[in-house]
N, C-alpha and C positions, 0 to 999 in steps of 0.2 A: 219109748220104753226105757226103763231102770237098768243100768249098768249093775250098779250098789258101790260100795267101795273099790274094786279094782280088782279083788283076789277072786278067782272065778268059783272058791268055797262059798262066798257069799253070795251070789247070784241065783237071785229067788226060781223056782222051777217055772214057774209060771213064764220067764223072762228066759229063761234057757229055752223052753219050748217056740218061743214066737223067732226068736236069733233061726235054729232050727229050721222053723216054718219059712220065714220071708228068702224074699227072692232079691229085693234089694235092702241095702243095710245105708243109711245116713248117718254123718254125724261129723264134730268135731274132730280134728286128725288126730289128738292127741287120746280122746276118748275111744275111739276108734283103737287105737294098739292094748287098752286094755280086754281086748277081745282076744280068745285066744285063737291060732291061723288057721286051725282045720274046721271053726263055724265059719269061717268065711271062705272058705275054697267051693268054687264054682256060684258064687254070689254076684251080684254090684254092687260095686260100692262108690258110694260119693263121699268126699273126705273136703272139709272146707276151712280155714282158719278160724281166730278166735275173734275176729268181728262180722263174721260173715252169717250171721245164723239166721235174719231173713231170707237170703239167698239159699241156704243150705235148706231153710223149710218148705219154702217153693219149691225147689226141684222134689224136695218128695210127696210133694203133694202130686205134682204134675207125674210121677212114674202111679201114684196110686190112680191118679183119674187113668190113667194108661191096662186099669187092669192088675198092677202088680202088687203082692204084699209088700208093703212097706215097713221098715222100721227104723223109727229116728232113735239112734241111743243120745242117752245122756249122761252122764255117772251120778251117783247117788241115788235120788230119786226125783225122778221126769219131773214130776210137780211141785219141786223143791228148788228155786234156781234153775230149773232146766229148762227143756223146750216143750213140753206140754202146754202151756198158755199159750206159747208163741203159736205153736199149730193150730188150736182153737181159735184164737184170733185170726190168724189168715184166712182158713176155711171160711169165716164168720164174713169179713170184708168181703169176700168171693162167695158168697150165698151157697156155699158148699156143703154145710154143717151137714143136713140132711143128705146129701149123696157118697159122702164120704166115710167109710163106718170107722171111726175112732176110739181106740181103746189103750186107755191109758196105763202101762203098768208098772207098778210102785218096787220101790227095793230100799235096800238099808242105805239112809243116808249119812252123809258125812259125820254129821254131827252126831248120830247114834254109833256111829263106830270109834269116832275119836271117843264119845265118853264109858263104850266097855273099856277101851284100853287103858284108861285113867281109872275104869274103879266103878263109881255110880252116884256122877254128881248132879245129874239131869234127875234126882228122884222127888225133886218137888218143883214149884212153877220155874219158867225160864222162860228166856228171850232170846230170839234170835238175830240177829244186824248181818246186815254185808255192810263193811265200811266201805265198799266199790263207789264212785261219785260219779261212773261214768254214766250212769243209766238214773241215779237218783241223785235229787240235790245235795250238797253236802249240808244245807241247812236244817233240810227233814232228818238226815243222817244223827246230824249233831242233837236235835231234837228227842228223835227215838232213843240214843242212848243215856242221853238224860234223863229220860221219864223212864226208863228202866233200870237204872243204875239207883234213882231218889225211891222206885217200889218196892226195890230189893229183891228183884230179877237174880239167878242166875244167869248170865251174858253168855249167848255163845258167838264171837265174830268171823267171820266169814270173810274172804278175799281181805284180811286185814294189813298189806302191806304187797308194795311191786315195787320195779327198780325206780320208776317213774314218783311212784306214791307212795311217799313215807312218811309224810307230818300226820296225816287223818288217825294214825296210829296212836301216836303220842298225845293228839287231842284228845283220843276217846279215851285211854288211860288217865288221864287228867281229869277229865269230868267224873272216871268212877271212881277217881281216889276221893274224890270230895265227899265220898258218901260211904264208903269202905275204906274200912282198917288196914296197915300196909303189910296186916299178918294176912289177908283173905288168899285162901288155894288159888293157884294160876295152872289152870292145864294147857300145853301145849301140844300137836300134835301132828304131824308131818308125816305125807304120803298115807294114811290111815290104813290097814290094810293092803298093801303094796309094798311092792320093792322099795328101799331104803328107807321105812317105816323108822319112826322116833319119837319118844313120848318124851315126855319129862314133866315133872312138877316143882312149881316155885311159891313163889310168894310175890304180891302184887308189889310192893315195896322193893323185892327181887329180882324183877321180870327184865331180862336183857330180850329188847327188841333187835335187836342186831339178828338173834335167831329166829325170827320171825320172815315168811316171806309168804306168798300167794297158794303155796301149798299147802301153809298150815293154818289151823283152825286154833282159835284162844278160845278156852271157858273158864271166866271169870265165874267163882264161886260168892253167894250170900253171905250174909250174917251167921248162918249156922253152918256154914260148910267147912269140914274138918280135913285134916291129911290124917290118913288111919294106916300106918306103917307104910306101906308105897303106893297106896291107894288115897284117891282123892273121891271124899263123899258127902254129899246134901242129905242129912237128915231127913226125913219123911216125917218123921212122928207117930211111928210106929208105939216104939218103944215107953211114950208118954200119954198113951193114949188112954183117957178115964173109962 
């Protein structure tokens, strides 16, 4: 199930109710503290690091074959980066799909919260990347942003920089300068919704990666994406419409 951003304002009813209902709660430990203490008092809870997330889905699979409501959180939205697939696919290896009833539930993801707070620059087509290379190759990586950068994609990147991984950043900045102005909006956006929350907007030609790290999300804006007093916005074509 759907965390959404972090603020418990934003956490869909639908997802307050199942937290509520289930008897045991999974997840990530860090995702896990954006819950707040009194949904979890008198619960289980399994708490597992950030490479552990087959392990963390088995064990909730095995407490639901046991009978109990389960619920795996994820932040944002389950089917977005999250563990939605990954539970499906286990269930799927283990012939389970059918005995196990699975319901997926959706909430506001990162990338919808990062661009209220920047304005409304997701209002026409975009793309989304994780530049993470741990799970996908970096050559499909460099790929996809290419062929969205040359289509004139608004970019939104994901997991774009760790202490470990910092050049995949600089490459991908590189590839979309080739195809964008060094005047094109740069939204930045850190913690989204959460304590020490941070927006800013720049310019692509402007953009200090040094501010950048694994908590914040980048939306590179199009060809027609403007800065509109401290708002950053993608035309639609409203306003031009015959």
């Amino acid at each position: 199930m759907s965390l959404g951003p972090g603020d418990p304002d934003y956490l869909a009813p639908r997802a307050k109710g199942v937290l509520k209902d289930a008897s045991v709660i999974v997840g990530y430990r860090t995702y896990m503290q954006l819950i707040e203490p009194a949904v979890l008092e008198g619960k289980e809870t399994i708490e597992t690091g950030m490479t552990d997330e087959i392990q963390r889905c088995q064990l909730a699979i095995e407490k639901a074959l046991e009978g109990k409501d389960t619920a795996v959180v994820s932040s944002g939205d389950a089917g977005i980066y999250g563990m939605a697939g990954l539970v499906l696919q286990l269930l799927e290896e283990r012939k389970l799909l059918g005995e196990v009833n699975v319901e997926v539930i959706p909430g506001i993801p990162a990338l919808s919260a990062a661009a209220a707070l920047l304005g409304a620059p997701l209002m026409h087509d975009f793309a989304v990347i994780s530049l993470s290379d741990l799970l996908t190759p970096w050559e499909v990586i460099q790929s996809r942003v290419e062929a969205a950068a040359k289509a004139d994609f608004v970019i939104v990147l994901y997991n774009p920089k760790s202490k470990k991984r910092t050049w995949q950043l600089d490459r991908a900045i590189e590839m979309i300068s080739e195809h964008r102005s060094g005047e094109t909006p740069v939204g930045l956006v850190r913690n989204a919704m959460r304590e020490a929350q941070a927006v800013r907007i720049t310019t692509l030609s402007h953009l200090d990666k040094s501010e950048v790290d694994m908590l914040t999300i980048l939306l590179v804006g199009n060809s027609q994406t403007q800065i509109m007093g401290e708002k950053m916005v993608t035309p639609r074509g409203y306003n031009i419409k015959v």
